[in-house]
C-alpha positions as a LaTeX table, in Angstrom:
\begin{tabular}{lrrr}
\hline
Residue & $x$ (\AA) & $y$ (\AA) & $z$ (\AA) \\
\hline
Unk1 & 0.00 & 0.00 & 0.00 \\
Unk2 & 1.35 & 2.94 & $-1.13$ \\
Unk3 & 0.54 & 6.04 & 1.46 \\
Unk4 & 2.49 & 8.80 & 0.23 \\
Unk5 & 2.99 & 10.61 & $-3.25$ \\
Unk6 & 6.94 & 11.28 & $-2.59$ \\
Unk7 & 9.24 & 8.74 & $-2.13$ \\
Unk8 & 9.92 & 7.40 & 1.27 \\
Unk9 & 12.39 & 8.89 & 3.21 \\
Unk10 & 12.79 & 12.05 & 1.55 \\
Unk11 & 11.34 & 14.61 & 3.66 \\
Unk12 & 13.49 & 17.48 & 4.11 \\
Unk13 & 13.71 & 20.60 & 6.79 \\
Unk14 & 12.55 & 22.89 & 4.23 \\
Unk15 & 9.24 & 20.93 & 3.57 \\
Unk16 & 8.75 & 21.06 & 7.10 \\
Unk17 & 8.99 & 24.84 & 8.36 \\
Unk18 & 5.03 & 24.50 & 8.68 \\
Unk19 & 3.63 & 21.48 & 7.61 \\
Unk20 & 1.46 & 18.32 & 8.01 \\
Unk21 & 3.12 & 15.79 & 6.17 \\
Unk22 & 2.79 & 11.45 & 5.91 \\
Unk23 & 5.34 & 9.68 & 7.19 \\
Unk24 & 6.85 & 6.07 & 5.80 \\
Unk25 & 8.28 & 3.69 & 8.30 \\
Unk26 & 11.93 & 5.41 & 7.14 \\
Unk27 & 10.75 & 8.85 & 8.25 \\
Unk28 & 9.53 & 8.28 & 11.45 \\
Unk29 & 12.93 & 6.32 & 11.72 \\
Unk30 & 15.16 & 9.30 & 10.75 \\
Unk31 & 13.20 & 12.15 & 13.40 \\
Unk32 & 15.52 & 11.33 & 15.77 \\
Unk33 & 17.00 & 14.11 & 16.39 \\
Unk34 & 13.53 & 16.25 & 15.70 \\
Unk35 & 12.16 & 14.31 & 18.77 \\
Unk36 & 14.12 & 16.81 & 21.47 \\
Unk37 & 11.20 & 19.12 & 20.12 \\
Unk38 & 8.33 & 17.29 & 21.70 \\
Unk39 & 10.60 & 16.51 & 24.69 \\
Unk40 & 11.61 & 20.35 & 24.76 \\
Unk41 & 7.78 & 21.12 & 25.11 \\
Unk42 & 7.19 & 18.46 & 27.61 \\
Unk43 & 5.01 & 16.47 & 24.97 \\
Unk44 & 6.42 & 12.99 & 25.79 \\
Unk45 & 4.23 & 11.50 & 28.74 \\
Unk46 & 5.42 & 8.34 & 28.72 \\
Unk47 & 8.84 & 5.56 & 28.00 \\
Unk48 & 6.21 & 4.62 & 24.56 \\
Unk49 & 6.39 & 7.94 & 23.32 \\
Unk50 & 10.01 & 8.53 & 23.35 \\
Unk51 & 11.47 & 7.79 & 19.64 \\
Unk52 & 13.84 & 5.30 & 21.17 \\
Unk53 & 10.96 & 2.76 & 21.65 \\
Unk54 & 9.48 & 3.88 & 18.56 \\
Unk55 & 12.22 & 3.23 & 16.51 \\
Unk56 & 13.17 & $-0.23$ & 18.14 \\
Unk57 & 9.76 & $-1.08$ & 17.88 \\
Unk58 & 9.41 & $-0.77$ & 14.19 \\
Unk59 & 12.61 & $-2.39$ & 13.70 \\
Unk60 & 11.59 & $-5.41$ & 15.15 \\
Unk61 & 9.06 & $-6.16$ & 13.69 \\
Unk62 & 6.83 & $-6.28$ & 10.49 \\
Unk63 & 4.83 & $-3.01$ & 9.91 \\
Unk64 & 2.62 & $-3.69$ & 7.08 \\
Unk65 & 0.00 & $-0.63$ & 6.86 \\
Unk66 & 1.42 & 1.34 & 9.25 \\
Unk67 & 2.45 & 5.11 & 8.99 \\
Unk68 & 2.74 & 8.39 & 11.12 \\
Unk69 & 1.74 & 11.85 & 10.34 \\
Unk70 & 3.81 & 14.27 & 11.40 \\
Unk71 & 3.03 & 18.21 & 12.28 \\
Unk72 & 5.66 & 20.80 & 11.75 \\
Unk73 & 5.17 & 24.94 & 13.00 \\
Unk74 & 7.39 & 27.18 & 12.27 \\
Unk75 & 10.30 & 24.57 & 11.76 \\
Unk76 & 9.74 & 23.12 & 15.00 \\
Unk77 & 8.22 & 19.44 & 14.88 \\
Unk78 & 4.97 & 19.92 & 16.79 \\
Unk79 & 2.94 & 16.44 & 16.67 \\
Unk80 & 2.78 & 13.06 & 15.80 \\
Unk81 & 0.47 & 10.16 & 15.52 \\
Unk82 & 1.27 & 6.60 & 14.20 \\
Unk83 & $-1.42$ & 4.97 & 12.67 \\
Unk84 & $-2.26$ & 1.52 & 10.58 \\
Unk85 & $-4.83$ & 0.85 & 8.14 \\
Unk86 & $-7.45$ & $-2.42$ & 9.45 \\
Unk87 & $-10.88$ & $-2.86$ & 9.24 \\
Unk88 & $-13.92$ & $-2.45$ & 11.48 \\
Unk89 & $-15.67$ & $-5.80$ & 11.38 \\
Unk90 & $-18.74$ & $-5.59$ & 13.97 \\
Unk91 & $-22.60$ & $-6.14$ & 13.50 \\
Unk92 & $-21.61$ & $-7.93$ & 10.24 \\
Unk93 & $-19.92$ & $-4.75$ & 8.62 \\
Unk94 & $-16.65$ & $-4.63$ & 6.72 \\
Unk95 & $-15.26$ & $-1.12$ & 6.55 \\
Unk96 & $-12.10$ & 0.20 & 6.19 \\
Unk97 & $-10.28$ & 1.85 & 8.96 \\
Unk98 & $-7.71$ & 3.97 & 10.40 \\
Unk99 & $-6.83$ & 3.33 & 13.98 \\
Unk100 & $-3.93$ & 3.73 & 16.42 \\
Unk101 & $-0.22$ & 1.39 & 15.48 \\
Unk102 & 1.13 & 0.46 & 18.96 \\
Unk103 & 2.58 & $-2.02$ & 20.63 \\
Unk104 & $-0.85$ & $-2.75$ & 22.94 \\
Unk105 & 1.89 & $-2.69$ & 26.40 \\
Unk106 & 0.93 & 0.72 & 27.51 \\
Unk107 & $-2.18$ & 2.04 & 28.67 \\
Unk108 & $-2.84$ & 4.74 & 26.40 \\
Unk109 & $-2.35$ & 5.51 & 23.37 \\
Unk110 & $-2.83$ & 9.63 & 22.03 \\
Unk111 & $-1.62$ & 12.16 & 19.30 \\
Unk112 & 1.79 & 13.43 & 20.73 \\
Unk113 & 1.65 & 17.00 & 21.24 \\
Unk114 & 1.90 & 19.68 & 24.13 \\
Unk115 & $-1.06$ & 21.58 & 25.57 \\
Unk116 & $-0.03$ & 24.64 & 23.10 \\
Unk117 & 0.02 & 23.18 & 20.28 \\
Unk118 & $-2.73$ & 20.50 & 20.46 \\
Unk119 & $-5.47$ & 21.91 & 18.26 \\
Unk120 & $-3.81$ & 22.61 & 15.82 \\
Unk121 & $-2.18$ & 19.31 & 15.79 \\
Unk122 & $-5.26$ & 17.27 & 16.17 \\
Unk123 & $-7.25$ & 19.47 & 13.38 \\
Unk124 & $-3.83$ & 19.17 & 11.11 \\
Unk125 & $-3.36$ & 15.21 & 11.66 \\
Unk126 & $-7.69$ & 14.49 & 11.51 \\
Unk127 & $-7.61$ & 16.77 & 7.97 \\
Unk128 & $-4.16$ & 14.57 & 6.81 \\
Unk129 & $-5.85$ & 11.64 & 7.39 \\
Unk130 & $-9.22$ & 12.63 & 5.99 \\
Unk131 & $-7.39$ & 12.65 & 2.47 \\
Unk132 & $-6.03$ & 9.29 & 2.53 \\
Unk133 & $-6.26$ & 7.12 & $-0.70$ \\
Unk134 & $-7.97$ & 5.00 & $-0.75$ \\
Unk135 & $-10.64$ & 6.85 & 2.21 \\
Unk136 & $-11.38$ & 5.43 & 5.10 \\
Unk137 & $-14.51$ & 4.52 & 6.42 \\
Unk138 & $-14.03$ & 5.03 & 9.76 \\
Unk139 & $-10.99$ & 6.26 & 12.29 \\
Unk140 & $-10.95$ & 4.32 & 15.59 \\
Unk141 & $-9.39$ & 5.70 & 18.96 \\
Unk142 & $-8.81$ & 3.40 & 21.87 \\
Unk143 & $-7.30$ & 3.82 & 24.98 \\
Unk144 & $-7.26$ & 7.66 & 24.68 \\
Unk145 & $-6.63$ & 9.20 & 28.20 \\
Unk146 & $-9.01$ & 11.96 & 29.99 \\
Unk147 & $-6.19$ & 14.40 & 31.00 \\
Unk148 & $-3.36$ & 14.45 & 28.32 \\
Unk149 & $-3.03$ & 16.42 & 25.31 \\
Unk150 & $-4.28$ & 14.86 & 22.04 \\
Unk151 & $-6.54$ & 12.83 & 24.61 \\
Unk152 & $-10.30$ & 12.04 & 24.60 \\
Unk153 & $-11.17$ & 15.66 & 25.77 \\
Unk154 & $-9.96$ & 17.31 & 23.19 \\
Unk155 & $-10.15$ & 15.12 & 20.04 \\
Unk156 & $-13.90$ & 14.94 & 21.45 \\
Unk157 & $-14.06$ & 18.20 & 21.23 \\
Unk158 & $-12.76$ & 18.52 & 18.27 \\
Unk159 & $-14.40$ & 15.87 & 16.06 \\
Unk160 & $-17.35$ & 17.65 & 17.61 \\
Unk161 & $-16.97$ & 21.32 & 16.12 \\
Unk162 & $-15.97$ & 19.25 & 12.66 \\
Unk163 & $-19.44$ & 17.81 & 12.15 \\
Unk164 & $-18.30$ & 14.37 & 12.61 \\
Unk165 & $-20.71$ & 11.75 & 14.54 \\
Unk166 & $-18.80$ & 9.69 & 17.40 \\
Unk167 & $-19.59$ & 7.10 & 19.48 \\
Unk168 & $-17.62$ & 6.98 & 22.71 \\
Unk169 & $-16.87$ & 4.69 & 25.64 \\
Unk170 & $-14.67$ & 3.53 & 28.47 \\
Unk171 & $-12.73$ & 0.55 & 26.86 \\
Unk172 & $-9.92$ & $-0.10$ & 28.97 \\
Unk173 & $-9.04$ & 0.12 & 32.86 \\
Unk174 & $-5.51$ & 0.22 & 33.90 \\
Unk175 & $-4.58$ & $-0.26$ & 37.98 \\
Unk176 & $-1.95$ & 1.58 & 39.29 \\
Unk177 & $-0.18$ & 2.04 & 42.87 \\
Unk178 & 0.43 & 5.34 & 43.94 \\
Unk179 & 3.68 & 5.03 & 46.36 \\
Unk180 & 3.02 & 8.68 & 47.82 \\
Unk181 & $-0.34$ & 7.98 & 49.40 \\
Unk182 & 1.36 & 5.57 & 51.98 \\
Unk183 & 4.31 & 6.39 & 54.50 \\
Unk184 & 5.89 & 3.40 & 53.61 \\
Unk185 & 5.92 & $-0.31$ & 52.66 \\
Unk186 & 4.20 & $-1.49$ & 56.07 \\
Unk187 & 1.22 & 0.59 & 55.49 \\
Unk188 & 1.05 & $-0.74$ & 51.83 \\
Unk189 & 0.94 & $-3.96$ & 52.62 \\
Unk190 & $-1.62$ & $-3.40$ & 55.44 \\
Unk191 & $-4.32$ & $-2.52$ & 53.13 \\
Unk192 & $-3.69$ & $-5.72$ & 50.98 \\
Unk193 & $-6.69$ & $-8.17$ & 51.07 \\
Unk194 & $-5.97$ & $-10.55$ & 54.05 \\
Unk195 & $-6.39$ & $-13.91$ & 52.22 \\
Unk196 & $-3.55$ & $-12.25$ & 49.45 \\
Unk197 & $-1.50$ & $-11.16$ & 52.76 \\
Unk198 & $-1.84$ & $-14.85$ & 53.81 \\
Unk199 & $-0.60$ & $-16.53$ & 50.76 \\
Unk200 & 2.27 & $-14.28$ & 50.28 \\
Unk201 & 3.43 & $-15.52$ & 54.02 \\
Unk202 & 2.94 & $-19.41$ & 52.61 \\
Unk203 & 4.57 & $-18.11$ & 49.22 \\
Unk204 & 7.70 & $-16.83$ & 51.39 \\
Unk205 & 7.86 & $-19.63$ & 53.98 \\
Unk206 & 7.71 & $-22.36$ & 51.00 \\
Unk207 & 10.36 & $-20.63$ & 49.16 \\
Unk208 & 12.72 & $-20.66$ & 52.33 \\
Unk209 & 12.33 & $-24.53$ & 52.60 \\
Unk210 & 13.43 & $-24.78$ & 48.64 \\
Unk211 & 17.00 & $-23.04$ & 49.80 \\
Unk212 & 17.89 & $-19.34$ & 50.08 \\
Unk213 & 16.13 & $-16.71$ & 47.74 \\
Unk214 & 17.47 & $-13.26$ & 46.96 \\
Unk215 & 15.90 & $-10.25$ & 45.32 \\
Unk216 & 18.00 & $-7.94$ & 42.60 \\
Unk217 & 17.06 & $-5.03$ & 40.86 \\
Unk218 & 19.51 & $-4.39$ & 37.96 \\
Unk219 & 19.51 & $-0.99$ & 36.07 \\
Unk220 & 19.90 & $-0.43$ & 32.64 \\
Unk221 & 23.52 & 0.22 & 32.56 \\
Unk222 & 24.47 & $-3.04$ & 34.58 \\
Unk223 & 22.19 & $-5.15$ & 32.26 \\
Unk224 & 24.16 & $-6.92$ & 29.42 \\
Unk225 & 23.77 & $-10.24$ & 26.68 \\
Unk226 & 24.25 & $-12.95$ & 29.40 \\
Unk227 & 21.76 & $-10.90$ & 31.96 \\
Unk228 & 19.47 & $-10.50$ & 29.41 \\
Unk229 & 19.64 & $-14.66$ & 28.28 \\
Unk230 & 19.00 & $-15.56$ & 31.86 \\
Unk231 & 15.56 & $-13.68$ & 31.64 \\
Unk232 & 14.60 & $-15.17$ & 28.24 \\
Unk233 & 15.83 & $-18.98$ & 29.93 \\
Unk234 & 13.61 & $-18.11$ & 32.94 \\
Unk235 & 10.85 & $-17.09$ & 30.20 \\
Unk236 & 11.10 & $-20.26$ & 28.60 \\
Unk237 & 10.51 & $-22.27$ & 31.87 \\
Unk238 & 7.81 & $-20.55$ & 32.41 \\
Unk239 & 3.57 & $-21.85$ & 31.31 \\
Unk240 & 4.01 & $-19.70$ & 28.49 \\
Unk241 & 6.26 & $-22.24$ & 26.62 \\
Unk242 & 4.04 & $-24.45$ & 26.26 \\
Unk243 & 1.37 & $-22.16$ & 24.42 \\
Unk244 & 4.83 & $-20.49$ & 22.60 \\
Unk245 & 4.41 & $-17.28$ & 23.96 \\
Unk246 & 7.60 & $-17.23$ & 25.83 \\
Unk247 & 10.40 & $-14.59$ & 24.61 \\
Unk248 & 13.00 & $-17.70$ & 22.94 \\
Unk249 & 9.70 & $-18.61$ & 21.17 \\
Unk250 & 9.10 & $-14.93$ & 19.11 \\
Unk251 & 11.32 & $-13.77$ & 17.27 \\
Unk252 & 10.25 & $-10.47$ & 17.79 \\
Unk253 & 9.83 & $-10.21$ & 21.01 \\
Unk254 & 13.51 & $-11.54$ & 22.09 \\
Unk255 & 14.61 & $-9.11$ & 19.45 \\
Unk256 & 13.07 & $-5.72$ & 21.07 \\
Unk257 & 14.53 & $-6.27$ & 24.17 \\
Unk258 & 17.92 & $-7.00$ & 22.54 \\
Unk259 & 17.77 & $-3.57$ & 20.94 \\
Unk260 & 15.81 & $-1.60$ & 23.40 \\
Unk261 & 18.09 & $-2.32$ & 26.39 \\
Unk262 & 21.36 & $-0.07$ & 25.06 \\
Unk263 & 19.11 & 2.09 & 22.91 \\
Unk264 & 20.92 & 5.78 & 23.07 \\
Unk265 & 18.71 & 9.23 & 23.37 \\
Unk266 & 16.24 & 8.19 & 25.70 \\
Unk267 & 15.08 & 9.47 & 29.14 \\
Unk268 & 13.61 & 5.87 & 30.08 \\
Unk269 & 15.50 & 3.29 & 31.89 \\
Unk270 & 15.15 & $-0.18$ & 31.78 \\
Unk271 & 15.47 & $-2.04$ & 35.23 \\
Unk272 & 15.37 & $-5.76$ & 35.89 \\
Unk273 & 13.67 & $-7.17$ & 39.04 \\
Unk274 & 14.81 & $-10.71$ & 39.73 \\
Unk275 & 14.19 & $-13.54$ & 42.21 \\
Unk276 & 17.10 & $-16.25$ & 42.41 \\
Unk277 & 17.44 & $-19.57$ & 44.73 \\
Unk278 & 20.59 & $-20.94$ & 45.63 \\
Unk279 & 21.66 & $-18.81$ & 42.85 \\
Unk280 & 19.44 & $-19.96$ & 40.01 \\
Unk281 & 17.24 & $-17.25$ & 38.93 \\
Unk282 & 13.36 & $-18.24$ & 39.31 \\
Unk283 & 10.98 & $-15.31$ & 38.27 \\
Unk284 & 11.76 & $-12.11$ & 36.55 \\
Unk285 & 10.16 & $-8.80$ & 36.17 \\
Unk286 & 11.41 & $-5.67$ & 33.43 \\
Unk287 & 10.28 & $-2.52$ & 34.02 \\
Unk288 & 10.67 & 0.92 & 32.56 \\
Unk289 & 11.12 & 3.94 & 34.62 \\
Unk290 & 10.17 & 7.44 & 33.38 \\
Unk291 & 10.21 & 10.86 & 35.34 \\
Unk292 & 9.60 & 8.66 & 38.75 \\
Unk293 & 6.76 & 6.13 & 37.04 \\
Unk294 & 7.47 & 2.55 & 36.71 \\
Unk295 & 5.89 & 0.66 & 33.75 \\
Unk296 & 5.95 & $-3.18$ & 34.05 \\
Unk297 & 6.74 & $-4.03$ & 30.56 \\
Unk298 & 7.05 & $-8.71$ & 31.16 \\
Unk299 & 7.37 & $-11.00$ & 33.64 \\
Unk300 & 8.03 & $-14.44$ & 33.87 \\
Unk301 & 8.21 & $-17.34$ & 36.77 \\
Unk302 & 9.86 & $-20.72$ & 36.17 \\
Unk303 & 6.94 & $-23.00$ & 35.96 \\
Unk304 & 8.72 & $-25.70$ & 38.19 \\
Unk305 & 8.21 & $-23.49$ & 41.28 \\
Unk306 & 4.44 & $-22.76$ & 40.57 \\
Unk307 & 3.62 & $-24.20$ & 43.91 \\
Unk308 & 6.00 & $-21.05$ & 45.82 \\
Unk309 & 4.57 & $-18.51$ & 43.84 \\
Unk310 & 7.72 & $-17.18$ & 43.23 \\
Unk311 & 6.23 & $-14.35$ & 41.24 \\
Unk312 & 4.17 & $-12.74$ & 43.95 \\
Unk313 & 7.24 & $-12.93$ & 46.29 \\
Unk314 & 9.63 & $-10.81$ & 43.76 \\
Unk315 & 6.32 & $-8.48$ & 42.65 \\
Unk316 & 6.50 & $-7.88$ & 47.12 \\
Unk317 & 9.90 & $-7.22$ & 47.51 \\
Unk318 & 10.41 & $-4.92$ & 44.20 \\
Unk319 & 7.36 & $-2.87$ & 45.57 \\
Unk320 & 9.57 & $-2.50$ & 49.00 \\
Unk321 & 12.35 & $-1.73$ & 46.88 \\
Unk322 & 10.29 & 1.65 & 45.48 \\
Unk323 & 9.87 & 2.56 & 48.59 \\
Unk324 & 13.28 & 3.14 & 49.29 \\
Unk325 & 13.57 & 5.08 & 46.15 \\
Unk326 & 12.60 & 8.25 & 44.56 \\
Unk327 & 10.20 & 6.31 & 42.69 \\
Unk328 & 6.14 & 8.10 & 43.02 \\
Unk329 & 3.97 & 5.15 & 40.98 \\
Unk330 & 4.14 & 1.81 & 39.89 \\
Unk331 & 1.95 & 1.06 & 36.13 \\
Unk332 & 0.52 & $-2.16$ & 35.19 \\
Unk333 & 0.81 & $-2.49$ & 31.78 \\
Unk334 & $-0.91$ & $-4.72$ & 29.31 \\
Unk335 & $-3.99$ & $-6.76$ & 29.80 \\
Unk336 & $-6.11$ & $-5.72$ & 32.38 \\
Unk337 & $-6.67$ & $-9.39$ & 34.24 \\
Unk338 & $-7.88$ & $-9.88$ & 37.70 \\
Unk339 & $-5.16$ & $-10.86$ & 39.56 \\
Unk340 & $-3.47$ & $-7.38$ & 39.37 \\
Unk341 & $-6.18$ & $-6.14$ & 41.77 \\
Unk342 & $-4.65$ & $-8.35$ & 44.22 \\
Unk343 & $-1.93$ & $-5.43$ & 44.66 \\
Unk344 & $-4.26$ & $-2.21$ & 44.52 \\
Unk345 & $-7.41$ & $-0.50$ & 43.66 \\
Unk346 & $-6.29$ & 2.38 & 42.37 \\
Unk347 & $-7.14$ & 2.72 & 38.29 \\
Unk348 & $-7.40$ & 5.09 & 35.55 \\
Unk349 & $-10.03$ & 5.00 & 32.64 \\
Unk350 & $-9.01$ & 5.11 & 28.83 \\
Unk351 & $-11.88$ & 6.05 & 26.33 \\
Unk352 & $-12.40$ & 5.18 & 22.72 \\
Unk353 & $-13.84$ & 6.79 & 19.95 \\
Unk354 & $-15.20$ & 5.77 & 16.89 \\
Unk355 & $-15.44$ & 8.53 & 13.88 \\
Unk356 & $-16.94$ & 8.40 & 10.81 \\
Unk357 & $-15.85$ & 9.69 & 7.81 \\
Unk358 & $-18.75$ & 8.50 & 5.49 \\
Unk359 & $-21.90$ & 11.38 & 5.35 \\
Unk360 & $-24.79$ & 8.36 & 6.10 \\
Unk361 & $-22.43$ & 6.68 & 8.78 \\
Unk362 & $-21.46$ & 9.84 & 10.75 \\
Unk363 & $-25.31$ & 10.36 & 11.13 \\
Unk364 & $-25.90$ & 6.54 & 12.21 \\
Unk365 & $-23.18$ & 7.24 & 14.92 \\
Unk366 & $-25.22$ & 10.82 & 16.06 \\
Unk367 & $-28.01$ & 8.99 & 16.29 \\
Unk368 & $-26.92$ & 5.85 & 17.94 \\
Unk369 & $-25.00$ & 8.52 & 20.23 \\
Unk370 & $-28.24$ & 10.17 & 20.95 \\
Unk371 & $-30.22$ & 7.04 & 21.77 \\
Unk372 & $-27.24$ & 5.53 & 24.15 \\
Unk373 & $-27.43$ & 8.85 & 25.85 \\
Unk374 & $-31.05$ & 9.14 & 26.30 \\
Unk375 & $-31.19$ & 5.24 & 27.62 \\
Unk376 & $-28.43$ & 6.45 & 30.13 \\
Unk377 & $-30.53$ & 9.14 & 31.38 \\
Unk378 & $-33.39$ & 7.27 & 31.95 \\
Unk379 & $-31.59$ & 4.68 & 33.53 \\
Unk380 & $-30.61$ & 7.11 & 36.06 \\
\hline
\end{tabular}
């Protein structure tokens, strides 16, 4: 699919003193050093939006249908969105679609830009994409969050004052633990369930009987190719071997964290919880930290130790570990499943939006708004 009328990766500066513009998989590669922009205007919110992960992200794997638009004022790069061409296929329809390209780790996913600049960022990348060949039927946000820039609020808002017809929703729920609302670990743990608090004492004492366990956190610069091979050995003792999700198993995955780990020009740091006994390593965590957040990006337990819960111990102790650090909050990442509720109530809500393009289906979405709404009221 070919997105762009010039050839791929040959934007220059002077195209971009004030410009929307496509980008191929080889421009968004070379804005490396146009990235200290959004950085500069405190755009970047999170380790995902840094170019580093970006960049090591596209490089590892295959990016069929996927582009970015970029947003230039003045000179200075602005804005970005990365997007992928799919298709909406729900209540038997078929249409084609442009929605968010990420990697599905992080909670949310947004249009990069700064408070300044954000309308004219979202109104320059919604107009870019509204003149895609062939035209879309439909553009799909998920996991947009309530109080960023290029969020729900304002691409609401937005959409909104350009005619278009939206449906929205709450599609994703993402627990978090705040480490400044408690004094320190003790008072954490206190407020843990007492039946979880009870198997994390069985978890310990088991583990003690099995020989002596110790608890390392690694930072980036201390993390190298054998570190790196114990994880992915660990990964592929672990249940997910046998369903061939563990990081030996694909190709991609092992390959990311190869690259990402020494990755230059980024604020993010990786850091490497571990659990070991009698030496051997048993359960693994790797996390990124950004401006005082911790994002749990993978963890894995040996499978042959399922009965200590070796897992739950090392999740304990690295959450002690924070507290003896600068670090203010602690992210669950990926799928929201049950068990990370064990470990705090605390959550944030992501929205998605649906947009039409097409005259008939932007009014089927109004309407189907306006009936949602009005059941909502009188459920009330």
């Amino acid at each position: 699919m070919e997105i762009m009328e010039r050839e791929a990766g040959t934007l220059t500066a002077k195209e971009c003193l004030s410009k929307t513009a496509l980008l191929s998989k080889e421009d968004i590669l070379a804005l490396e050093d146009s990235w200290c922009d959004l950085h500069n205007s405190n755009s970047v919110h999170g380790p995902h939006e840094e170019h580093a992960w970006i960049k090591v992200w596209l490089l590892s794997r295959d990016t069929a249908g996927l582009f970015g638009v970029g947003v230039w004022k003045e000179g200075t790069f602005v804005g970005f969105g990365m997007f992928q061409r799919a298709e909406y296929k729900r209540f038997g329809l078929r249409l084609p679609t442009i929605r968010f390209a990420s990697s599905g780790l992080f909670p949310w996913n947004r249009i990069i830009t700064s408070k300044q600049h954000e309308t004219d960022v979202i109104r320059s990348i919604l107009n870019e994409l509204s003149e895609l060949k062939p035209k879309p039927s439909l553009l799909e946000f998920e996991s947009l969050p309530m109080d960023l820039p290029g969020g729900a609020v304002s691409l609401s808002a937005i959409l909104e004052e350009m005619g278009r017809g939206t449906l929205q929703r709450i599609n994703k729920t993402s627990p978090y633990i705040p480490f400044k609302d408690y004094a320190d670990y003790s008072q954490y743990a206190s407020k843990l369930g007492s039946e979880f608090k009870r198997q994390l004492r069985k978890s310990e004492n088991r583990l003690r009987k099995k020989g002596e366990s110790k608890f390392t956190s690694v930072v980036e610069n201390d993390l190298n190719e054998e570190t790196l091979n114990t994880l992915f050995n660990v990964s592929a003792r672990s249940w997910k071997a046998d369903i061939g999700t563990d990081i030996h198993s694909v190709p991609e995955t092992s390959r990311f964290y190869k690259l990402y780990t020494p990755a230059q020009k980024k604020e993010s740091e990786a850091l490497v919880w571990s659990l070991s006994i009698d030496g051997q390593c048993v359960a693994f965590e790797y996390l990124l930290r950004f401006q005082k957040k911790l994002f749990a990006i993978r963890s894995d337990y040996d499978s042959s130790h399922k009965r200590e819960q070796p897992g739950n111990v090392l999740m304990a102790r690295g959450l002690e570990s924070c507290f003896e650090s600068d670090i203010d909050e602690y992210n669950f990442t990926g799928q929201d499943y049950s068990y990370k509720y064990r470990w705090t109530k605390e959550t944030r809500e992501y929205i998605r939006i649906v947009c039409a393009f097409d005259g008939w289906l932007s009014g089927a979405l109004l309407l189907a708004r306006k009936t949602l709404d009005s059941l909502s009221q009188r459920s009330k």
